[in-house]
C-alpha positions as CSV (number, residue, x, y, z in Angstrom):
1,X,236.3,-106.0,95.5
2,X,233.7,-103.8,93.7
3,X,231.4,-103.8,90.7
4,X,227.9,-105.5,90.3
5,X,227.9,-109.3,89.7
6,X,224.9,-110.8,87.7
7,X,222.9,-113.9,87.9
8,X,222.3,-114.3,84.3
9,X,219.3,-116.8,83.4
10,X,219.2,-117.8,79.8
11,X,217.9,-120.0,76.8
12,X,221.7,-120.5,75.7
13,X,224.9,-118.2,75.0
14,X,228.0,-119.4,74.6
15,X,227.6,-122.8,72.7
16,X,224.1,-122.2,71.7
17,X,223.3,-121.6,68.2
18,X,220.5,-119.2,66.5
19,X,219.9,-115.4,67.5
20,X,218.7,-115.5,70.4
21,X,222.1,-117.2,71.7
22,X,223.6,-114.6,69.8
23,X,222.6,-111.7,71.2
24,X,222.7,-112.9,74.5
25,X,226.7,-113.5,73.6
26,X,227.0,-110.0,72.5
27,X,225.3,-108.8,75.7
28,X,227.0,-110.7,78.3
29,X,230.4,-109.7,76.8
30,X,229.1,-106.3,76.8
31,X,228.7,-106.8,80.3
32,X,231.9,-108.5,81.2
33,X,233.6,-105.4,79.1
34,X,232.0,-103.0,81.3
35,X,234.2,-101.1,84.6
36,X,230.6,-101.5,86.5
37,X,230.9,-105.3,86.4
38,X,233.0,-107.9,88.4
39,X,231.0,-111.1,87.5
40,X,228.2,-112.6,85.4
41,X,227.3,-116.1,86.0
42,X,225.4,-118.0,83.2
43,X,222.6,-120.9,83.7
44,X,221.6,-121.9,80.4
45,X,219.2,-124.1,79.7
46,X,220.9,-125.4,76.5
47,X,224.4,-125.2,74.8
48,X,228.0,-126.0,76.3
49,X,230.7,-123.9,75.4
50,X,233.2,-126.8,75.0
51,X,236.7,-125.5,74.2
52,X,235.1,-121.9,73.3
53,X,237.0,-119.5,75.3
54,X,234.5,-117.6,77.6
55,X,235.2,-113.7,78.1
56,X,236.8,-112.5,81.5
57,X,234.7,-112.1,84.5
58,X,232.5,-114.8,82.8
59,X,231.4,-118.1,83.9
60,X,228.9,-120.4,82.1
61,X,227.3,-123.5,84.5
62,X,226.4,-126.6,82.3
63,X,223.6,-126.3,80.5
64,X,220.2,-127.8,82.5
65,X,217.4,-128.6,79.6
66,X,214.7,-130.1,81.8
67,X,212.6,-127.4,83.3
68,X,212.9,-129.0,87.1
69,X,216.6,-129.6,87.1
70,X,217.4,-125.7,85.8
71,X,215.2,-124.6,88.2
72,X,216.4,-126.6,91.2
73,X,219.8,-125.4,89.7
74,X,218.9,-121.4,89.4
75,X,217.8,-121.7,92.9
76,X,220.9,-123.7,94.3
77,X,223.4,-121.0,92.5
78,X,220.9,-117.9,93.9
79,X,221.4,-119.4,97.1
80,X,224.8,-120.5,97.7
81,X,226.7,-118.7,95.1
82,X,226.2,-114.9,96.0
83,X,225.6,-112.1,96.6
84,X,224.3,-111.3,93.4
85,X,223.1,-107.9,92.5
86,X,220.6,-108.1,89.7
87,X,219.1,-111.2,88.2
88,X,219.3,-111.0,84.2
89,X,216.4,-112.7,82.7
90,X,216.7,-113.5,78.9
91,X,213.5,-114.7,77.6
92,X,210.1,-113.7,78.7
93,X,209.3,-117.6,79.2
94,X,212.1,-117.9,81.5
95,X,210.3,-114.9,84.0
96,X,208.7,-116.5,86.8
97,X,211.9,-118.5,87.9
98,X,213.8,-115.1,87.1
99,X,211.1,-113.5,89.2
100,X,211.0,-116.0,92.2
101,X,214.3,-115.4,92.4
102,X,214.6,-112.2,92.5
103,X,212.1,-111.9,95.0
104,X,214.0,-114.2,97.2
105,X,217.0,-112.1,97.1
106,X,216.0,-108.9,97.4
107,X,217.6,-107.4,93.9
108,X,216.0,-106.2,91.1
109,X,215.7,-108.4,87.4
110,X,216.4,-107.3,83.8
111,X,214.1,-108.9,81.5
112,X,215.3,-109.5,78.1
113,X,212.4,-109.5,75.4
114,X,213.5,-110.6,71.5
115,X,210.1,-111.1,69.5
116,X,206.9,-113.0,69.2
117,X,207.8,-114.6,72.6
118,X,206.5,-111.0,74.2
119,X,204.2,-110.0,71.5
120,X,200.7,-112.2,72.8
121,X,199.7,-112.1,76.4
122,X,201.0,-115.0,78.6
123,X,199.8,-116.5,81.5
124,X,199.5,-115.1,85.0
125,X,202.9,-115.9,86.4
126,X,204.6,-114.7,83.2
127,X,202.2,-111.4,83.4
128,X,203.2,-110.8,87.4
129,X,207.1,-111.7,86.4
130,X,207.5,-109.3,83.8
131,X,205.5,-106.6,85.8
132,X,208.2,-107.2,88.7
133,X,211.5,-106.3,86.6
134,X,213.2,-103.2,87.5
135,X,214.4,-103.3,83.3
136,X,212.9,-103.9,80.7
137,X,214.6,-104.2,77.4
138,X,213.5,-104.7,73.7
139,X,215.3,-105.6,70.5
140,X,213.0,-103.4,68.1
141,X,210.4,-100.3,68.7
142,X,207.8,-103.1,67.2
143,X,208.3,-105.8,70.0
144,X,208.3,-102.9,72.9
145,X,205.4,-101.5,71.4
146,X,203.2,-105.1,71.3
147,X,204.6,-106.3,75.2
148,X,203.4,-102.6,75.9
149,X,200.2,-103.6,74.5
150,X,199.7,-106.6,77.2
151,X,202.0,-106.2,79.7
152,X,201.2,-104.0,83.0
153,X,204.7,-102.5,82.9
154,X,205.2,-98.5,83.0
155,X,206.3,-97.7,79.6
156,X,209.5,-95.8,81.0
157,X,210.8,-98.8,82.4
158,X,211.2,-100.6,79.1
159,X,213.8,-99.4,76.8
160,X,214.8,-100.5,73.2
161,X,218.7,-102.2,72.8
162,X,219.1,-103.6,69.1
163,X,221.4,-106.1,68.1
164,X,225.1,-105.6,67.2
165,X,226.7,-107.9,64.8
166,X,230.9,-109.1,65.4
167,X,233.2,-107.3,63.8
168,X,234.6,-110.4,61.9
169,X,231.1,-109.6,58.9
170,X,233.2,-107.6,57.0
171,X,232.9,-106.8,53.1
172,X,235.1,-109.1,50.8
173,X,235.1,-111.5,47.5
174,X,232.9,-114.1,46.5
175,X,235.0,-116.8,48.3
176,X,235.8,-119.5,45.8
177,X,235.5,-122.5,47.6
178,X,231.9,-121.7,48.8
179,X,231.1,-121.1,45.0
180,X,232.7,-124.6,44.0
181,X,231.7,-126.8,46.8
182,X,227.7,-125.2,45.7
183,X,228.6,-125.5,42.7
184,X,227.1,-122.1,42.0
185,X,230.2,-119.8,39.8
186,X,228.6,-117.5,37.6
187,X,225.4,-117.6,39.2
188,X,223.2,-114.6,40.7
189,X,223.2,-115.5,44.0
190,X,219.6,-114.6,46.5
191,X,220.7,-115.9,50.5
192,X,218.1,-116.2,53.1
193,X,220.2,-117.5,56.4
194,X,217.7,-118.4,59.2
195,X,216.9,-121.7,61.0
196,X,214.2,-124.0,59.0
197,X,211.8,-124.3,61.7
198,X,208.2,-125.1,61.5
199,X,207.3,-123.2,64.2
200,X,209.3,-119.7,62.2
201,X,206.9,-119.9,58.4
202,X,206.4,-116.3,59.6
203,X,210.7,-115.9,58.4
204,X,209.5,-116.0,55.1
205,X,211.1,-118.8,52.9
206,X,208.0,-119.2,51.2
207,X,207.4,-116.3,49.7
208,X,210.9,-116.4,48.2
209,X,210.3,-119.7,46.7
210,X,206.7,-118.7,45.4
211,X,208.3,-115.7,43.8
212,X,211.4,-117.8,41.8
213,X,209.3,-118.4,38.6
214,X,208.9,-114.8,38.0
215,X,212.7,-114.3,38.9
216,X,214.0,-116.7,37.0
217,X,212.3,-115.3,33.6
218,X,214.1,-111.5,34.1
219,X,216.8,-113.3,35.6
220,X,217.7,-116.5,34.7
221,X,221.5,-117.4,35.8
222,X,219.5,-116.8,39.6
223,X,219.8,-119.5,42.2
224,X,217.9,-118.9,45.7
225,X,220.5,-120.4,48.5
226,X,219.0,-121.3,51.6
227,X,221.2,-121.8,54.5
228,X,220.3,-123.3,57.7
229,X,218.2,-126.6,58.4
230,X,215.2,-128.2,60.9
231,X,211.9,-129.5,60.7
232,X,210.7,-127.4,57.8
233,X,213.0,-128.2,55.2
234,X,211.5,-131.5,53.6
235,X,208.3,-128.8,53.2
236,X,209.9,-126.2,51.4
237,X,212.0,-129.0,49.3
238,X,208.5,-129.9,48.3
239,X,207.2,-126.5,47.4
240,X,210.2,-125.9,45.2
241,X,209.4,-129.1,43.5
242,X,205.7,-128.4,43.0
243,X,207.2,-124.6,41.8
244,X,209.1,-126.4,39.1
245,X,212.3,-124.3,40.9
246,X,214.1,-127.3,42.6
247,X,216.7,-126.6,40.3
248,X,217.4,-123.6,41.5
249,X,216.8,-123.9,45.1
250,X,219.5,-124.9,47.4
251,X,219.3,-126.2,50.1
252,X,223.0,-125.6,52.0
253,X,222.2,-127.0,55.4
254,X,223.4,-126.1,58.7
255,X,226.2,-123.4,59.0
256,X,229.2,-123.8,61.2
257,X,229.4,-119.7,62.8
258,X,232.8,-119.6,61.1
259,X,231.8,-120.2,58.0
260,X,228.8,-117.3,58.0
261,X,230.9,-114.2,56.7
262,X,231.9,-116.5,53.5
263,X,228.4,-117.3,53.0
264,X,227.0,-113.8,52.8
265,X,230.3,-112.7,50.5
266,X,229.1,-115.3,48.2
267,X,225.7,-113.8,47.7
268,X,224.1,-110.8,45.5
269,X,221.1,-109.9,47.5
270,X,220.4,-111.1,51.0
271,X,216.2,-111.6,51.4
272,X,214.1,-112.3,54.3
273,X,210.5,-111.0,54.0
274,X,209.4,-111.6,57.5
275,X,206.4,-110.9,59.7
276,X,207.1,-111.9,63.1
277,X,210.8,-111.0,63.0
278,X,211.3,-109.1,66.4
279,X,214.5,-107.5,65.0
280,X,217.0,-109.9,62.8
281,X,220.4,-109.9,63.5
282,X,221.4,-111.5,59.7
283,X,220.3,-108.2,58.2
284,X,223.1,-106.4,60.2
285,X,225.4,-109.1,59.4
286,X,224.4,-109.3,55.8
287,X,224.7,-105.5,55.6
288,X,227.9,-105.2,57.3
289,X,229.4,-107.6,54.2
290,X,228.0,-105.3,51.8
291,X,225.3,-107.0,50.9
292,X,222.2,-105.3,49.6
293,X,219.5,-106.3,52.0
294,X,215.4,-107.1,51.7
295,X,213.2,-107.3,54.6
296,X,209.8,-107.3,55.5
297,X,208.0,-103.6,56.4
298,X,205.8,-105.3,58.9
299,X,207.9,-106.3,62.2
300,X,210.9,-105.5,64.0
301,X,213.0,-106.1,60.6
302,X,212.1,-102.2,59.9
303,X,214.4,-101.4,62.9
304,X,217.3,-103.5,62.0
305,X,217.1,-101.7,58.5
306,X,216.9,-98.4,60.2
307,X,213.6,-97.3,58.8
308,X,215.0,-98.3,55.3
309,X,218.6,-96.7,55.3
310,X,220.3,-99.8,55.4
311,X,218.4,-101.7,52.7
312,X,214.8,-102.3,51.3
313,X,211.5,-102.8,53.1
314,X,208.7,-104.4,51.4
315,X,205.3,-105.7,52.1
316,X,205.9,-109.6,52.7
317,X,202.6,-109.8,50.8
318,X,203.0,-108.2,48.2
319,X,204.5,-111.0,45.6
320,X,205.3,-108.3,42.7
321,X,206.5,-105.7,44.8
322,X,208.9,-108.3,45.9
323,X,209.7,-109.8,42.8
324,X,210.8,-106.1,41.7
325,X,213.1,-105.5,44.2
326,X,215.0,-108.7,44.4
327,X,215.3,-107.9,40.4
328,X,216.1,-104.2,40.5
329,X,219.1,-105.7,43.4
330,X,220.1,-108.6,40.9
331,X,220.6,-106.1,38.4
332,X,222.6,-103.5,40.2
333,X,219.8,-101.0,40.3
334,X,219.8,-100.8,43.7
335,X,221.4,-98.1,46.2
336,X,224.7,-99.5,48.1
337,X,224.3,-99.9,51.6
338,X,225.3,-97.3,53.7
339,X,228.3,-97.5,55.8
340,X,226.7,-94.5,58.5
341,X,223.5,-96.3,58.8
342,X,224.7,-99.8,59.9
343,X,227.8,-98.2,61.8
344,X,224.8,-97.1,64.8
345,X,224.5,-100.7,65.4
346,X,228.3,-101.8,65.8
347,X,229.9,-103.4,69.0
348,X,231.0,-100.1,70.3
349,X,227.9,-98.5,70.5
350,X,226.0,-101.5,71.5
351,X,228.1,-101.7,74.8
352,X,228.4,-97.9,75.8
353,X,224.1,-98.2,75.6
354,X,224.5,-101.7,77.8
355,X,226.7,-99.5,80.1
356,X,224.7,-96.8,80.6
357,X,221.7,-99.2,81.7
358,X,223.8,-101.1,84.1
359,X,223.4,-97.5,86.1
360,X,219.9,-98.6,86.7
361,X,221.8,-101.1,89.1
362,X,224.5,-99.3,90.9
């Protein structure tokens, strides 16, 4: 039987939850959809699928958090569950093991990088690793150009492959239980969907919440709905207070995946003035339901908003210049998004450019 199979070593995928498990879900289907590819067998390191239904030619291991056990584990299914022919790596952390392995079998290793993870230098096994993969790949211009700022890698080796977002973020109504159970009907709606981590400020939350005074006085039926949850959330629940803008800061909590489409149809403007985003797959998505999108002009966000056809960049620090563009959206002043520019970053296209890199392995 022909066609590569893959070792794929990753955070999470199917059963994980965030971008990062995202995009490694649209890329390993990408793979499974490909003629070049028999088999792609998944070590996570978090994340079960449950009763998810995996794609054919996939199989997912259970999910190995502690550092020892997936390791012992990688090197047990390297071992005895070949022949492999390429060992997918998808986080720059994960790269020595990747590498090790890869070593030990003789095949090359893809390297997946996503953001900040690849933006500082790392230590010297992570520095050897990634100079050892055969393929390098990038989410954004921005995150290939700061690894290439570190790493010892040959520039032509590391290529940019951008998100995709599912075909199920489609445009549609305000869906009206969301707007009753937020009790939020005849509101101007400004949605920010990202984990609340404390170790993400860079996201941008902040800056939203700093800016809602001055909203609120040129619009005042706004509310700011924040949906997603973690560590940060009692801090920014105290900002708004100190704001004086509790009142109109929500805080929506974590979002079940099927629920996500209804939650950007419910919004006006979708805003996430970033500075360390490597590429933000919730811009496509927002986009994709017709949502008039904000991001920041200083990361990988200017990729995912296709140099500013898809929706408006600002400077995360600049407080008025943001202020007058979540306005001038509010209002209706703003441009719709256009269909042409997020269409380059659909499923389609994102697998025909997965498929023409798995050549690099025939």
């Amino acid at each position: 039987m022909t066609g590569l199979r893959i070792l794929a070593l990753v955070t999470d995928a199917f059963g994980g939850h965030g971008g990062i498990a995202r995009y490694n879900r649209d890329l390993i289907s990408a793979f499974a959809t490909s003629a070049r590819v028999r088999e792609i067998c998944i070590l996570p390191r978090q994340g079960n699928p449950g009763d998810q239904a995996l794609p054919q030619k996939v199989l997912q291991a259970r999910a190995s958090a502690a550092r020892l056990a997936f390791s012992t584990q990688a090197i047990a299914r390297a071992a005895l569950g070949g022949p492999f022919d390429f060992v997918f790596c998808g986080h720059i952390y994960m790269s020595p093991i990747a590498a090790a392995i890869s070593k030990f079998l003789k095949k090359p290793m893809w390297l997946q990088l996503h953001g900040v993870d690849a933006w500082e230098p790392l230590g010297r096994l992570a520095r050897t690793a990634t100079e050892s993969a055969t393929l390098v790949t990038a989410v954004s211009r921005f995150t290939r150009s700061r690894f290439l700022q570190w790493a010892d890698v040959v520039p032509e080796r590391v290529r940019v492959l951008p998100n995709t977002f599912e075909p199920r973020f489609t445009n549609g109504q305000k869906p009206e239980h969301l707007l009753d159970r937020l009790n939020i009907r005849g509101r101007r709606v400004i949605l920010t969907v990202s984990r609340l981590a404390a170790s993400e400020q860079y996201k941008g939350h902040d800056r939203i919440i700093d800016a809602l005074p001055a909203i609120k006085q040129r619009v005042p039926d706004v509310v700011y709905v924040i949906a997603g949850d973690g560590d940060d959330r009692e801090r920014l629940q105290k900002t708004a207070e100190k704001l004086g803008v509790e009142d109109i800061t929500l805080f929506a909590g974590h979002v079940p995946e099927h629920e996500l489409p209804d939650y950007f149809r419910l919004a006006d403007v979708f805003a996430m003035p970033s500075i360390g985003e490597g590429f933000g797959i919730v811009f496509l998505e927002a986009a994709a339901c017709g949502l008039p999108v904000i991001a920041g002009n200083r990361d990988g966000s200017v990729d995912a908003l296709a140099d500013g056809a898809i929706g408006t960049l600002v400077d995360p620090e600049d407080a008025p210049q943001l202020v007058d563009a979540i306005c001038d959206l509010l209002a209706g002043h703003g441009r719709p998004t256009a269909p042409s520019a997020h269409d380059r970053f659909c499923t389609g296209n994102f697998s025909a450019h997965v498929d023409d890199l798995l050549e690099s392995f025939r």
